[in-house]
C-alpha positions as CSV (number, residue, x, y, z in Angstrom):
1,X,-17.9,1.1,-5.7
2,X,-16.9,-0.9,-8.7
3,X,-14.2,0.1,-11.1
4,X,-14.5,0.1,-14.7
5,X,-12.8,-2.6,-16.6
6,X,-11.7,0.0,-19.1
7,X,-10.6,2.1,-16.4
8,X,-8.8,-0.6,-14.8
9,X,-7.4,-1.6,-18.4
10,X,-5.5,1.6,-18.8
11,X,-4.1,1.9,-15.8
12,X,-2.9,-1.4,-15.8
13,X,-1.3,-0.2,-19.2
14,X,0.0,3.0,-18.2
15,X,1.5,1.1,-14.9
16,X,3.3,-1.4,-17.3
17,X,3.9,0.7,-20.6
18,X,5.3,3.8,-19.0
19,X,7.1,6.1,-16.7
20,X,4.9,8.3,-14.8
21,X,1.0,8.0,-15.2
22,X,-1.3,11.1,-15.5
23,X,-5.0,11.6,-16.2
24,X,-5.3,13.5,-19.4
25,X,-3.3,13.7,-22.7
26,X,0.0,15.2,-23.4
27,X,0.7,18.3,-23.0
28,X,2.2,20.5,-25.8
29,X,5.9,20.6,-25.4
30,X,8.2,22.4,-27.9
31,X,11.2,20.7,-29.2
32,X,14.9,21.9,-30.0
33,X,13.8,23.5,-33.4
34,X,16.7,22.8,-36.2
35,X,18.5,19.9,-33.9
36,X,22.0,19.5,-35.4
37,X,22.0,15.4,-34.6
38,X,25.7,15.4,-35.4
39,X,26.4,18.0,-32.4
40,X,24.2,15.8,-29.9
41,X,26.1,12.7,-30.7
42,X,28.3,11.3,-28.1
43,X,28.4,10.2,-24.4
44,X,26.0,11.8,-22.0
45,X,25.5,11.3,-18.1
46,X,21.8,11.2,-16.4
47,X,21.9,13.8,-13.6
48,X,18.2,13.5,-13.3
49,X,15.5,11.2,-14.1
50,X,12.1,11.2,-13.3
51,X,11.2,8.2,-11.1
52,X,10.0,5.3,-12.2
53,X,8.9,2.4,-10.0
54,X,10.0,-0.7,-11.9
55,X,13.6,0.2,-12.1
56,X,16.3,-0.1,-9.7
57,X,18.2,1.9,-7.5
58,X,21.0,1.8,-11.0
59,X,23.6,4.1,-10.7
60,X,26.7,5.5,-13.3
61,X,23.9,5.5,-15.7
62,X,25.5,7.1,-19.1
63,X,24.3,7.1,-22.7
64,X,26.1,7.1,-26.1
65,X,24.6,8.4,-29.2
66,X,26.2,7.3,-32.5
67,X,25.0,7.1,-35.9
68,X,24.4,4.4,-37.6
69,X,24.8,3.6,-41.7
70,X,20.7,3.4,-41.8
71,X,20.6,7.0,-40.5
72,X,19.2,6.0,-37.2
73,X,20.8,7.0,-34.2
74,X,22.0,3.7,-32.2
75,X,21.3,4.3,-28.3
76,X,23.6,2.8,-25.8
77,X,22.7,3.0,-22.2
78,X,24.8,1.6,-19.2
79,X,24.8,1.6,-15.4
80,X,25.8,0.2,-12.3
81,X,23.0,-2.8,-10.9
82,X,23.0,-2.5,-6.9
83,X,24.9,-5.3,-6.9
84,X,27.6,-4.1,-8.8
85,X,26.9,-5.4,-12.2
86,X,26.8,-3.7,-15.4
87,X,23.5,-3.4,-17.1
88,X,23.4,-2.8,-20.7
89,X,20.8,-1.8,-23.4
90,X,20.8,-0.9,-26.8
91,X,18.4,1.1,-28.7
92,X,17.2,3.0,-31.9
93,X,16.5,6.4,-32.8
94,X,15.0,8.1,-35.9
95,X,12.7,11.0,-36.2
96,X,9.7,9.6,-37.8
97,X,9.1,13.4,-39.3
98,X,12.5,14.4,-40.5
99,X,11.4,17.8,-40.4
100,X,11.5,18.0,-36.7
101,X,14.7,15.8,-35.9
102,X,14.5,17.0,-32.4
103,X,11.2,14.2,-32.2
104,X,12.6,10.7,-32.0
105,X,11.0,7.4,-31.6
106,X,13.4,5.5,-29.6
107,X,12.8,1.3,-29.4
108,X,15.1,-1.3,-26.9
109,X,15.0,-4.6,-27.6
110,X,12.1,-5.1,-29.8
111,X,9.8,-2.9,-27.5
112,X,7.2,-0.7,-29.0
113,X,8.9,2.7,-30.0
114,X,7.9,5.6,-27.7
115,X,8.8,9.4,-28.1
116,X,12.0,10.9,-27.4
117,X,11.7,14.3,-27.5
118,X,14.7,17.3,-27.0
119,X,13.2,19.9,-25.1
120,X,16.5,21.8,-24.9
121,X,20.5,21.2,-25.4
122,X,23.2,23.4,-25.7
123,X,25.3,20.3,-27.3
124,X,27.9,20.7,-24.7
125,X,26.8,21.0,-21.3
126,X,23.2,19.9,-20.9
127,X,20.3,18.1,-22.4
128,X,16.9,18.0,-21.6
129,X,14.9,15.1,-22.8
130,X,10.8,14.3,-22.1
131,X,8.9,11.2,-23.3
132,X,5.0,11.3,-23.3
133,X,2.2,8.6,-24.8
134,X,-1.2,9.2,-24.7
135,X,-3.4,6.0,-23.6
136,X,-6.8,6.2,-25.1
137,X,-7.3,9.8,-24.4
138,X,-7.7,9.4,-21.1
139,X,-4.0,8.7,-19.3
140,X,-0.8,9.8,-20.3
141,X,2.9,8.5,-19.0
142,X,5.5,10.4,-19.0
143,X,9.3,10.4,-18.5
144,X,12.1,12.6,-18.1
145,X,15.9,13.5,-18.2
146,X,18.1,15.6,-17.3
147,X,21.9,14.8,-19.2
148,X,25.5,16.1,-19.0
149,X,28.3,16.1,-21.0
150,X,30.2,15.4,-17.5
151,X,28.9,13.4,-14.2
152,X,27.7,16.8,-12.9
153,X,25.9,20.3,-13.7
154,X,25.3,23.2,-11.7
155,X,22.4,23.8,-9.9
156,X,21.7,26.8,-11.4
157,X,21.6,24.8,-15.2
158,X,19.2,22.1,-13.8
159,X,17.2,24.5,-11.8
160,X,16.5,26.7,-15.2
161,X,15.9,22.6,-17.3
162,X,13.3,21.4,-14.6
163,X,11.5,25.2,-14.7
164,X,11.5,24.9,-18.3
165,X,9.4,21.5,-18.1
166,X,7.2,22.9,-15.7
167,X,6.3,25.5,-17.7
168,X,4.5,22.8,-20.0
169,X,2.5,22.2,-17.6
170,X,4.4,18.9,-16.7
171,X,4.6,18.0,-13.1
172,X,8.5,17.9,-11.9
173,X,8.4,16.8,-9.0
174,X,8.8,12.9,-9.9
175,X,12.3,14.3,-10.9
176,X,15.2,12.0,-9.1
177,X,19.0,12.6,-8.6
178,X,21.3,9.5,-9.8
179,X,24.4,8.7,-8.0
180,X,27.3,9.4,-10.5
181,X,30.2,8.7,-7.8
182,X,32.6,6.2,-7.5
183,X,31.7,5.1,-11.4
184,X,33.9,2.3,-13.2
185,X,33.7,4.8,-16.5
């Protein structure tokens, strides 16, 4: 049995583009409607993540949101490198249709920009984040978060954020926990 080079194309694509690759497009996913950006600024902690070969086994892994004079949000993630270095990266945001605001593209580093999408937040506690790109029709890659405004959240709040996913139609179980002990900040 030979393989398609298109077929072998994108997956070679999805493998090196993107998180988790699916057959199929995305799925529909609805967004935090009237996202107040000002309210979501601010540091957030990654409780969960889906997992995602290519990275490491990172841990202290924290965002900050701030806004920048362009109107774009600027993204800066940090962790904690096995090896006890700090790894750095720093992004931009904007909702490319500012009537959903809840719909960023997000870039690092010059990358192409790929969706960001708020699924659901309560500003203070909890954020639930999901990034999905179609390849040709045919595959889709996608990504998830779970954040906290501190280096935990009940089990009851993440239960009720991964059910909420999975009731897209989105398969959770790729869903990871990082380590947030013994963190430098």
């Amino acid at each position: 049995m030979t393989m398609s080079p298109i077929f072998v194309f994108v997956a070679f694509i999805a493998v090196c583009n993107a998180q988790v690759p699916h057959l199929g497009k995305c799925p529909d996913v609805q967004v935090v409607q009237n996202l107040d950006v000002d309210k979501y600024l601010g540091d957030w902690y990654e409780i969960k993540k889906f997992f995602f070969f290519i990275e490491g086994a990172e841990t202290c892994i924290r965002a900050n949101y701030s806004l920048k004079g362009d109107g774009h949000i600027q993204v800066f993630n940090r962790g904690i490198n096995p090896d006890g270095s700090e790894d750095n990266a720093i992004g931009d945001a904007y909702p490319p249709d500012t009537s959903v605001p809840a719909k960023l593209a997000v870039t690092f580093n010059g990358s192409p920009r790929v969706p960001y999408w708020i699924v659901d937040t309560d500003y203070v506690n909890y954020s639930l984040v999901w990034s999905c790109t179609d390849l040709v029709g045919l595959v889709q890659t996608d990504f998830a978060w779970i954040l906290s405004r501190k280096k935990t959240l009940d089990t009851q709040t993440v239960d009720k954020l991964v059910n909420k996913l999975g009731s897209f139609g989105i398969n959770t179980s790729s869903f990871r926990d990082t380590v947030q002990d013994n963190c430098p900040y």
